[in-house]
Steps between C-alpha positions, in 0.01 A plus 500: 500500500641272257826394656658364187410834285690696768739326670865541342783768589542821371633475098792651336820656605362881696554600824209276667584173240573157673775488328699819668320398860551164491842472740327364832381179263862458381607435840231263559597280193826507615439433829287145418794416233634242742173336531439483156835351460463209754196422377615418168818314583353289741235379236825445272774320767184379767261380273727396218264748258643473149475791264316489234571615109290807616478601771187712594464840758238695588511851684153558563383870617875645259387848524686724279843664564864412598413239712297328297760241361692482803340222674550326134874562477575373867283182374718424192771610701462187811404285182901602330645413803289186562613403190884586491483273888377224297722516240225560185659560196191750425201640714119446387351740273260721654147633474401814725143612558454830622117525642371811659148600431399714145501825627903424544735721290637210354633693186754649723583143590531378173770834409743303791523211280769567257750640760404192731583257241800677391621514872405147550737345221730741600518344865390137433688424159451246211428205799205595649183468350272760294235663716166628353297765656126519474229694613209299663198773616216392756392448847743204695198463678404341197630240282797622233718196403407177372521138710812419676719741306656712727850436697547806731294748575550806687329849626595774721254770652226356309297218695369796776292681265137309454265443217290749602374634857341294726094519435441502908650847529171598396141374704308317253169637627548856595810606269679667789913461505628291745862682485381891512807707497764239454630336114635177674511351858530755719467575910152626442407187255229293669575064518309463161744652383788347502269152527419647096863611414612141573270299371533656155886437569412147524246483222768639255772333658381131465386607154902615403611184640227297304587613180841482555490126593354451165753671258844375731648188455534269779810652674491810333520840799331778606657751669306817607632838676146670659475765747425342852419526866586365821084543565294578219250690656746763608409831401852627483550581128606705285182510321387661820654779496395580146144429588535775792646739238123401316339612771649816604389593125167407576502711807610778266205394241756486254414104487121387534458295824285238278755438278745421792298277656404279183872429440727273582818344410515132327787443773547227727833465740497119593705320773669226491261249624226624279722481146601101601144419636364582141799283322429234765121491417531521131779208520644500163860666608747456813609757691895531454572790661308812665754761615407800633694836511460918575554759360438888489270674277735728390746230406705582180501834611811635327822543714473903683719755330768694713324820494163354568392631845271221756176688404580517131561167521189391676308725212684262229373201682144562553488603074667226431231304704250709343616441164521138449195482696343705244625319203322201660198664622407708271308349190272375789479820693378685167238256407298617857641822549562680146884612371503885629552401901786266472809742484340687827375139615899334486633831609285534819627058512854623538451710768322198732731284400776733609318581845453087581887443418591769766278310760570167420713246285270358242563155395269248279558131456535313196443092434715322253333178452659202303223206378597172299204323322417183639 
């Protein structure tokens, strides 16, 4: 499988679109906003950074959808009020690179422009500088900018998906899957693989933080917002439970077991130690900050309605579960297992997703790492 053919979120504005599932990744964004924000004024009062004429932002892995400018506007907004502390007569202009790779529905991105810009003078006024969006497609495990010409750049829910799956799921000699049954490190997974789901992680990692080093200026930040874990190989994931929704269809032989047991996920859930041990290594940024905080899968669930009764309410939070998964999932999940199983495949989802809530209180960690080129 061709990760970079494949991997991007569900298109559009229907029912199973990013955009309309896209609430538990608002609350993420917001959530790292005060990491993002000390990173940015300590560079500025710490380091005695000066702005320049133009100042230059990446979001890398934009997606499409509502929040796809957010991370943007909370930028220019720490940059207005860095500004108005230092008494600036007028901000830096501003150039904005939205990466993601091709398969991205970046036309509906580029329809948000106008009323952006139009809310953005309405907000900022005459003082603060002109801001121009731009498009940049391709893989930010490769190279996309030229030498030292980036200031800040930032990602969220991007850096955990690989470049492609790790080659050692497979044995080299006889062919035979490693990870029968499972899509990503489960209780059943054998050492090699998780020893293969990390060092891919680390492969593509280094190679992020490579590239990057070349197109930031000295001083310029990173600041990234990836799923986590307290212990990487930890099978407890959400991707879990969909993989034991895969095989309950292949129990059914409504899925083929083959096809289950060639696929997996280009996921990886780092800890801590094993995100700062690859920017240690590679040596070209500092470590600023690396907070760590929790949160529910079913965060940005929408607030209950009077009339909705506990187990109508649990049924609302398993689709809504379901459905953002699926938005995610699901260009992926149709390459290996064709188009006509996924409504029965997110629906059958919903209901393990509902039975684990009852039984426990799922939680998932998240890393918000801050890095400062050397």
């Amino acid at each position: 499988m061709e990760v970079e053919q494949v991997l991007h979120m569900n298109g559009g504005v229907g029912q199973t679109s990013y955009a309309n599932n896209s609430s538990l990744q608002k609350v993420v964004i917001s959530t790292a906003r005060r990491t993002l924000e000390e990173s940015i004024t300590d560079q500025v009062y710490c380091n005695k950074v000066v702005f320049p004429e133009c100042l230059k932002i990446a979001d890398l892995g934009c997606s499409s959808g509502p929040n796809t400018l957010t991370a943007v506007s909370y930028i220019l907004d720490i940059i207005e009020a860095t500004c108005q502390s230092l008494n600036m007569n007028k901000s830096p202009a501003f150039q904005v690179f939205l990466n993601d790779l091709p398969g991205n529905d970046f036309n509906a991105i580029f329809r948000s422009f106008s009323s952006f810009y139009e809310r953005l003078k309405k907000e900022k006024g005459d003082k603060f500088g002109p801001c121009f969006i731009t498009a940049m497609p391709g893989s930010f495990y490769g190279r996309l900018f030229p030498d030292n010409s980036m200031h800040i750049v930032h990602s969220s829910y991007s850096l955990h998906w690989l470049s492609q799956v790790p080659k050692e799921l497979v044995n080299n000699i006889t062919g035979e899957a490693h990870n029968k049954g499972n899509i990503y490190i489960s209780e059943t997974s054998p050492p090699v693989v998780f020893k293969a789901y990390l060092n891919q992680f680390q492969k593509d990692f280094i190679n992020f933080i490579r590239y990057r080093s070349e197109e930031i200026v000295p001083g310029g930040i990173i600041v990234l917002t990836i799923i986590g874990s307290t212990k990487s190989d930890s099978p407890k994931s959400i991707w879990e439970i969909l993989g034991r929704t895969l095989n309950d269809m292949v129990k059914e032989n409504i899925i083929e077991a083959e096809s289950l047991d060639n696929f997996n996920m280009p996921l990886y859930f780092p800890n801590a130690e094993e995100v700062k041990r690859v920017v240690q290594e590679e040596g070209s940024f500092s470590v600023q900050k690396l907070n760590a905080f929790e949160m529910a899968w079913d965060a940005g669930f929408p607030t209950a309605q009077e009339d909705d009764n506990t187990n109508n309410e649990k049924h609302k939070r398993g689709k809504y579960v379901s459905d953002y998964m699926r938005a995610v999932a699901e260009p992926i999940l149709v390459k290996q297992f064709g188009e006509t199983i996924m409504d029965e495949l997110f629906s059958r989802f919903a209901e393990k997703i509902i039975e684990s809530m009852a039984q426990e209180k799922w939680q998932y960690v998240n890393l918000v790492i801050s890095l400062t080129k050397n």
